[in-house]
N, C-alpha and C positions, 0 to 999 in steps of 0.2 A: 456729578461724581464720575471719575475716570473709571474705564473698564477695568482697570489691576485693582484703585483702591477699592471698588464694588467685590472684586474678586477677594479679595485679602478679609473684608469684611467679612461676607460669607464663609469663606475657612477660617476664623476665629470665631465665628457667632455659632456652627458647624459644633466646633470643637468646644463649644460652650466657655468658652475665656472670660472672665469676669469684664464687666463692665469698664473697669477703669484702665486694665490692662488691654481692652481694645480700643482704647481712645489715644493710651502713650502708643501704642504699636504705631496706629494711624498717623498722630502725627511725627513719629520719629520718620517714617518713610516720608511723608510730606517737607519737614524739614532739612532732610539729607537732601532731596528733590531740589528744593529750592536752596540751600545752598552750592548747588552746580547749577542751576537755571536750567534743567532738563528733567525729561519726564525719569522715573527712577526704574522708569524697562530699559531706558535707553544708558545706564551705567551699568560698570563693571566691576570686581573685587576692588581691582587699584584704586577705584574711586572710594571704595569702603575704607582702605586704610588711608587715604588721605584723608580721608574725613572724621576718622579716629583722632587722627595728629590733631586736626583741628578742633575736633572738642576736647582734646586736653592740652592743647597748648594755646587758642584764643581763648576758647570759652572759661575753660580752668574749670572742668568740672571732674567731679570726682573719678574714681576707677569704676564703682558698682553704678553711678547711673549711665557711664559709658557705655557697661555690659550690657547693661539695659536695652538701649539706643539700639545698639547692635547685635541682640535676639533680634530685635523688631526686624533689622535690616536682612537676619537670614532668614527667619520667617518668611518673610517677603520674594526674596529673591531666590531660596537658595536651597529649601526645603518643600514647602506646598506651591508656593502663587507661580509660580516661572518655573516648577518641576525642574530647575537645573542640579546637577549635586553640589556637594560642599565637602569639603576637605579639611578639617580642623588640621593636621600636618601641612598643609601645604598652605593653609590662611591663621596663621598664629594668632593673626590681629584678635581672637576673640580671648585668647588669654590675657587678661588685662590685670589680674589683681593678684597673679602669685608670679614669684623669681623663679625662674629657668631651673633653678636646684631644686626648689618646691613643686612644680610639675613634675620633675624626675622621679619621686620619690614614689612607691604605689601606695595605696589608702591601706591604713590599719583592717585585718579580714576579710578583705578580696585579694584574691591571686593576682599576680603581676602577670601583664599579657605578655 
């Protein structure tokens, strides 16, 4: 077991994650990984939104298990395991299942920021 995936493991087992949700976490980072043939410390956002592209335009998979894929991916990289930050404005890629006018919109009973 690599030192990140030992590490990720622990901060989800930490934060008590359900079992099954820390086996997809694992392998989504495994499988981004070996879809570039490189360890997944050694990638960057760019590689995350190309890697979107490609699970919805090879793979053909749906928008919600996209989403999915790529919690794991921030999880991993961008929130606990590699402490770097994340910028939902400046990495859209995690908005995947609603239209541009639909994000705009603020939620019914919470103030608009």
């Amino acid at each position: 077991m690599t030192r990140f995936r030992r590490m990720m493991l622990e901060e989800l087992q930490r934060r008590n994650y359900a079992p099954g949700t820390i086996r997809c976490h694992l392998a989504s980072v495994a499988d981004f990984a070996c879809y570039f043939h490189r360890p997944p410390d050694r990638l960057r956002p760019e590689h995350v939104r190309e890697y979107q592209a490609y699970l919805f335009r090879e793979r053909k998979l749906d928008a919600s298990t996209v989403t999915q894929k790529l919690a794991a991916l921030r999880f991993f990289f961008f929130i606990q395991t590699l402490r770097k930050p994340w910028s939902r404005g400046r990495h859209a890629l995690l908005q995947t299942g609603a239209s541009p006018a639909h994000r705009a919109q603020p939620r019914r009973g919470r103030p608009a920021h």
